[in-house]
C-alpha positions in Angstrom: 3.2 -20.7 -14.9 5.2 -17.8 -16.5 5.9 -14.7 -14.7 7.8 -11.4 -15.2 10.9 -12.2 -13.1 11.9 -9.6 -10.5 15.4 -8.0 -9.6 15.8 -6.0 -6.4 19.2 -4.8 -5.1 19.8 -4.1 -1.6 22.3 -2.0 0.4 24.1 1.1 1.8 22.7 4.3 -0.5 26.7 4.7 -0.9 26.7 1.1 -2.6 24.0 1.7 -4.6 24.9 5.1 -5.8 28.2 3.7 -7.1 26.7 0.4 -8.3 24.7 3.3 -10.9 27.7 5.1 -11.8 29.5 1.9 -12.8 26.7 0.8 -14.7 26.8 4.2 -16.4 30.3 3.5 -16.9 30.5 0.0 -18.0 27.7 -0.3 -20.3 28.6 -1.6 -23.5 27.3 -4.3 -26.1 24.4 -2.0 -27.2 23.8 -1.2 -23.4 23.6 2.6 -22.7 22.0 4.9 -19.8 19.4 7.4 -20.8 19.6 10.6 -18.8 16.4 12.1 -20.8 14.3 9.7 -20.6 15.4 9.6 -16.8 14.8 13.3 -16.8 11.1 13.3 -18.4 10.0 11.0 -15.8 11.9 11.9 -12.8 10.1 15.1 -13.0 6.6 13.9 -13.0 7.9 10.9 -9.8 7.8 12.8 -6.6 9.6 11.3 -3.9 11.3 8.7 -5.9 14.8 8.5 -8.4 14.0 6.3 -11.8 17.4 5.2 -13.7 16.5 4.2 -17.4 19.2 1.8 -19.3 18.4 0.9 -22.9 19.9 -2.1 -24.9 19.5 -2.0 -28.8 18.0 -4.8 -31.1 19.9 -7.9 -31.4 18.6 -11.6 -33.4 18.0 -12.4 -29.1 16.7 -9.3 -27.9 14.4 -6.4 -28.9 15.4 -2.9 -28.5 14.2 -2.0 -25.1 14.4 0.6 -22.1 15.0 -0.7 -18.5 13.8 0.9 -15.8 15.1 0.8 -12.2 13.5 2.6 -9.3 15.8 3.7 -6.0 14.5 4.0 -2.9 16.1 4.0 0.5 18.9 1.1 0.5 17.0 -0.6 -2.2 17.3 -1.2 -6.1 14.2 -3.1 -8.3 13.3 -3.1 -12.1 9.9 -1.9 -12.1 9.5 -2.4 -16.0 11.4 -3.2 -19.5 9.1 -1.8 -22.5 9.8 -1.7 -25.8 11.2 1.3 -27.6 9.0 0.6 -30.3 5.1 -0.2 -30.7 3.9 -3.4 -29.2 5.0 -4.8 -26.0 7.4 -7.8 -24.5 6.2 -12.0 -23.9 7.3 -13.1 -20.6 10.4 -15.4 -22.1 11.6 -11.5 -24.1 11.7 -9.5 -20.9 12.9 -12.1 -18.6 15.7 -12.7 -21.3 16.4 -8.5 -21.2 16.3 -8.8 -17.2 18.5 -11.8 -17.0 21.4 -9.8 -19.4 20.9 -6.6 -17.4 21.7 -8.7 -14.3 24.5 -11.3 -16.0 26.1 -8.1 -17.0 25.6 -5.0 -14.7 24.8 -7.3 -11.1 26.1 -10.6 -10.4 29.6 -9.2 -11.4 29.0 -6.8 -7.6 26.5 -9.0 -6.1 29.3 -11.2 -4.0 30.3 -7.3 -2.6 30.3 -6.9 1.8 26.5 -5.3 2.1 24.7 -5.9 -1.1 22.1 -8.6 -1.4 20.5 -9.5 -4.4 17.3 -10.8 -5.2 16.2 -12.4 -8.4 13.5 -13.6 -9.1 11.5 -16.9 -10.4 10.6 -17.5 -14.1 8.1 -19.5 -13.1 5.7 -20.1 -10.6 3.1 -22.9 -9.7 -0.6 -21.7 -8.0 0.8 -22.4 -4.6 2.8 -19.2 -4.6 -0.3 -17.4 -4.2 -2.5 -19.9 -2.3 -1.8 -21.9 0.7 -1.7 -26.0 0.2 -5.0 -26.3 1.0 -6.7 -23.5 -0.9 -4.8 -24.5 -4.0 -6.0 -28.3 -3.4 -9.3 -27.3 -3.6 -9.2 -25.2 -6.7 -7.4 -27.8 -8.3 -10.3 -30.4 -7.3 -12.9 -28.2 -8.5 -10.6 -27.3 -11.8 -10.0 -31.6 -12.1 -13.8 -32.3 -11.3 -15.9 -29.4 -12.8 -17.6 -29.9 -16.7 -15.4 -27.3 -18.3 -18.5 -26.3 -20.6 -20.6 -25.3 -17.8 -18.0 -23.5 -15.6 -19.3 -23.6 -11.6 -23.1 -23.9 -12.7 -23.8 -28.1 -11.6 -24.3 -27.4 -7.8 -21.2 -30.1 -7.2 -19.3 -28.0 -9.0 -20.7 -24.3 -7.5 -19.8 -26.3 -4.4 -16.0 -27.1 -4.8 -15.8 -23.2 -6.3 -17.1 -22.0 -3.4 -15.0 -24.2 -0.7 -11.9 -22.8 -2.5 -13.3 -18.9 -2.7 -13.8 -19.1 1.3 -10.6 -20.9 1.4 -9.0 -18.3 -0.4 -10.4 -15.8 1.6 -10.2 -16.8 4.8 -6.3 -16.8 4.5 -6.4 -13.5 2.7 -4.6 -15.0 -0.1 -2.6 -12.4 -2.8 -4.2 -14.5 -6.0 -5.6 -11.4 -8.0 -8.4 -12.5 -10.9 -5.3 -12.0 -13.4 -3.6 -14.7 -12.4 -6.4 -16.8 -11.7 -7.5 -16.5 -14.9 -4.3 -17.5 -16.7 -3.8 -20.4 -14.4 -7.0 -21.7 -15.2 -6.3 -21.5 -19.1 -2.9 -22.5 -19.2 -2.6 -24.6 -16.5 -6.7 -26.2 -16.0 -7.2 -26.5 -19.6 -9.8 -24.5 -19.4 -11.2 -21.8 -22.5 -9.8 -18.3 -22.1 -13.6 -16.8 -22.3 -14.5 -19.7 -19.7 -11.9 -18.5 -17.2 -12.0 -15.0 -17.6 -15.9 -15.6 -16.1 -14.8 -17.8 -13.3 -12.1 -15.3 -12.6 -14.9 -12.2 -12.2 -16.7 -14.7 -9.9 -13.8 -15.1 -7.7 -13.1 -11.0 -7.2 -16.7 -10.9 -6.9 -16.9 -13.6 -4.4 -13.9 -12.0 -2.2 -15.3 -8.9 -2.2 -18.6 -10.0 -1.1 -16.8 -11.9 1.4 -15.0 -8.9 2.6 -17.9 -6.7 3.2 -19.6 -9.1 4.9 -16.5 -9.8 7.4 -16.6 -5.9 7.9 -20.0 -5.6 8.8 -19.8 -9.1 11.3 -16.5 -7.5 12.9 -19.0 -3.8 13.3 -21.0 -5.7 14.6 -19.2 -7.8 17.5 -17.7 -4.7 18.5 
């Protein structure tokens, strides 16, 4: 499954200052920093500096704005948007990200101090779930009528398994990405996941309360 890849740059706050200036100073091929964009934001973000780098349109890219965030020792895109109306696929800002670092980052990244993390393009359920929680939403995906959604009580069965499952480890899968795995990956409708994906936030966070008030209780 698609994701929006991730770039994080770690190291001295020396480094990283001067890894900024010489992308301030080496930018080229349509590449440019923008101090007032930087400037609009910066002064509405308390307690962190946000470095913006635009790129203009080319046949391969859009024209976009790049934003890094700095905090202490550390580096990471927190978003490319557009600098026009509409908004980015996954394959057009991975492509901008990838540049940016091509150009700007794996040129410094071999330097004594700095390590550089890039992220995936693409991820399968197990990066969110654990083996056996993602077996057991893949059974009930495989197994469940896809017209009916969790409603045959085998089905509501194997849902529930994995919703406990998923709880129990406290797993990071947010309804979002539930619900585009099950559409792009289980073959199942988008309207058809988008419910099973409500059921599942509502399902952890009944699950939640409940652990609260047993753990109250024991005490």
């Amino acid at each position: 499954m698609k994701v929006f890849r991730e770039l994080k740059i770690r190291g001295q706050q020396s480094q990283l200052d001067e890894l900024i200036r010489d992308i301030s100073a080496s930018s080229g091929s349509g590449w440019k920093r923008d101090t007032n964009q930087e400037q609009y934001v910066n002064r509405a973000t308390s307690g962190q500096d946000m470095y913006c780098f635009t790129c203009s349109a080319l046949p391969r890219r859009k024209a976009t704005s790049l934003w890094l965030c700095a905090e202490p020792g550390e580096l990471h895109v927190t978003n490319i948007v557009p600098q026009g109306a509409g908004s980015l696929s996954r394959d057009e800002y991975n492509t901008i990200l990838l540049e940016f670092w091509r150009r700007f980052v794996k040129p410094v990244e071999s330097r004594p101090g700095f390590e550089v993390q890039l992220g995936e393009a693409d991820f399968g359920i197990d990066h969110w779930l654990s083996g056996e929680a993602a077996d057991r939403l893949r059974s009930f995906s495989v197994g469940a009528n896809k017209a009916t959604g969790a409603s045959h009580p085998r089905d509501r069965e194997r849902w529930n398994s994995f919703v406990v499952a998923a709880h129990d480890e406290n797993a990071q899968l947010d309804a979002q990405t539930l619900a585009r795995w099950l559409h792009e990956e289980g073959g199942w409708s988008d309207s058809a996941a988008n419910d099973l994906a409500i059921e599942y936030e509502r399902g952890r966070d009944l699950l939640s309360s409940y652990q609260k008030t047993v753990d109250v209780g024991s005490r």
